[in-house]
C-alpha positions as CSV (number, residue, x, y, z in Angstrom):
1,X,0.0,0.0,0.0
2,X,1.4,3.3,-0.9
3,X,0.7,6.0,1.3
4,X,1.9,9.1,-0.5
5,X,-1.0,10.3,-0.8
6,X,-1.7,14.6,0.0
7,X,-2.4,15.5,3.5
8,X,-5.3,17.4,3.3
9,X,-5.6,20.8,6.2
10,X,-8.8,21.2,6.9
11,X,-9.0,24.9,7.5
12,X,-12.4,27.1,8.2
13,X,-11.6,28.5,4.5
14,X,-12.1,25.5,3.3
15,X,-15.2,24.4,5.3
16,X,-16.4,27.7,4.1
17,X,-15.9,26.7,0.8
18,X,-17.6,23.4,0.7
19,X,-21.0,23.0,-1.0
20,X,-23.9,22.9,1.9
21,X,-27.5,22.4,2.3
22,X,-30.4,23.6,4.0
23,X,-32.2,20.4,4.8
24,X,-34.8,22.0,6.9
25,X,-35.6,26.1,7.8
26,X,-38.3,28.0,8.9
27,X,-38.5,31.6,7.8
28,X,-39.7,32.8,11.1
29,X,-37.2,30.7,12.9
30,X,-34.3,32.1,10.6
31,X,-34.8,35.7,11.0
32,X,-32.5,38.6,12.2
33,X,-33.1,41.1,15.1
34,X,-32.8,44.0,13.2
35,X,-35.4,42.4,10.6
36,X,-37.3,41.6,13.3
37,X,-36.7,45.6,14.4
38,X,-37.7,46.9,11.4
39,X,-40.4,44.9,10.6
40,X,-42.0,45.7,13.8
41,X,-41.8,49.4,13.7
42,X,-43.2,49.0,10.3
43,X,-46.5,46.5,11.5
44,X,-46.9,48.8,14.7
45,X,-45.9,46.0,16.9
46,X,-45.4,47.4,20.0
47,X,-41.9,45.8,21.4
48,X,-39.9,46.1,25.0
49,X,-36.9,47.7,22.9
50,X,-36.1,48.0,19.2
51,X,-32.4,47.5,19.9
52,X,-31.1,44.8,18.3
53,X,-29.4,43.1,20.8
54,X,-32.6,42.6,23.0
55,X,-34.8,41.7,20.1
56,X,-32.7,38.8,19.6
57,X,-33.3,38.1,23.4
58,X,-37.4,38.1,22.0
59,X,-36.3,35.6,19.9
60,X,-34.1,33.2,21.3
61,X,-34.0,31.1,24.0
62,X,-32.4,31.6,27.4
63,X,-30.9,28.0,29.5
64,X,-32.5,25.1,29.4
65,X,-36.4,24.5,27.7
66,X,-38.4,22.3,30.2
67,X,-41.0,22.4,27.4
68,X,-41.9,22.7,23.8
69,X,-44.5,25.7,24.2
70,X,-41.7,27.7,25.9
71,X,-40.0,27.1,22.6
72,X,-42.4,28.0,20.2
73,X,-43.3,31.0,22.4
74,X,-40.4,32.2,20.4
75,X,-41.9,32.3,17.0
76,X,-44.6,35.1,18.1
77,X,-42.8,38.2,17.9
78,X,-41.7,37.3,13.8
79,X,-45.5,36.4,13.6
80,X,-46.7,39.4,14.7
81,X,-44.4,41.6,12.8
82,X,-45.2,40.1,9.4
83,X,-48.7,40.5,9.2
84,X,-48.7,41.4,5.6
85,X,-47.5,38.4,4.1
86,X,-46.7,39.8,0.3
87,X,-44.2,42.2,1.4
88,X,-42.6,40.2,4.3
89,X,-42.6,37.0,2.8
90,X,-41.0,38.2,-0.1
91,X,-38.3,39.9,2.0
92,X,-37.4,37.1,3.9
93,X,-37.2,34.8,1.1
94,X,-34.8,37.1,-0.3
95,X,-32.7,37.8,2.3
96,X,-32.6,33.9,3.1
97,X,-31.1,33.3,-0.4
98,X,-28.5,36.3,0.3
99,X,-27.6,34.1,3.6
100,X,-27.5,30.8,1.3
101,X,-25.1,32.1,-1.1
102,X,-22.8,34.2,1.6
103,X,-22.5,30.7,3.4
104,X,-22.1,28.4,0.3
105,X,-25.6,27.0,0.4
106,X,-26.2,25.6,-2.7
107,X,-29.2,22.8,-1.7
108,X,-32.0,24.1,-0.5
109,X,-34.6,20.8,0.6
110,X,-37.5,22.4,2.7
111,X,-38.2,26.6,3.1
112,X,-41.0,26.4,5.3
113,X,-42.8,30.2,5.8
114,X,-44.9,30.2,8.9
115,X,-48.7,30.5,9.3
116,X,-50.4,33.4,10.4
């Protein structure tokens, strides 16, 4: 057996660069604080703050989930901020491939939008 063959590094470049998929996301799920920020301000949602740093606290969890509805309690705040589906939709699905392509995305299996 020969064993001349390349040692491959594995850098983070080269992660970066492979080919990846999305096997599974939901819009609402998938979202950015300041979307979420500006969205809001534009449905009139009334939030606690409009800073990004604590919307994202609206939207993630904090420790450990002792439930599921503690979990999904999460996806309210996107829900109520895209009330008008054409426009937000539309937005997000764009903004989702931008993340796609900026993270070598190439496969994209199951873009779920949420219901409202």
């Amino acid at each position: 057996m020969n064993n001349q063959h390349k040692h491959l590094e594995i850098t983070r470049d080269f992660l970066f660069q492979l080919p990846k998929t999305d096997l599974h996301v939901h819009l609402d799920g998938s979202l950015r604080p300041e979307t979420v920020a500006d969205l809001a301000r534009k449905q009139n949602v009334d939030l606690p703050s409009y800073e990004p740093k604590d919307v994202e606290k609206l939207l993630t969890v904090q420790g450990k989930v002792d439930n599921l509805g503690k979990y999904i309690e999460k996806f309210d705040t996107p829900r109520q901020c895209c009330r008008l589906r054409k426009h937000c939709v539309g937005r997000l699905m764009s903004w989702q491939k931008m993340r796609q392509r900026k993270t070598s995305v190439t496969w994209r299996c199951d873009i779920r939008h949420f219901t409202l």
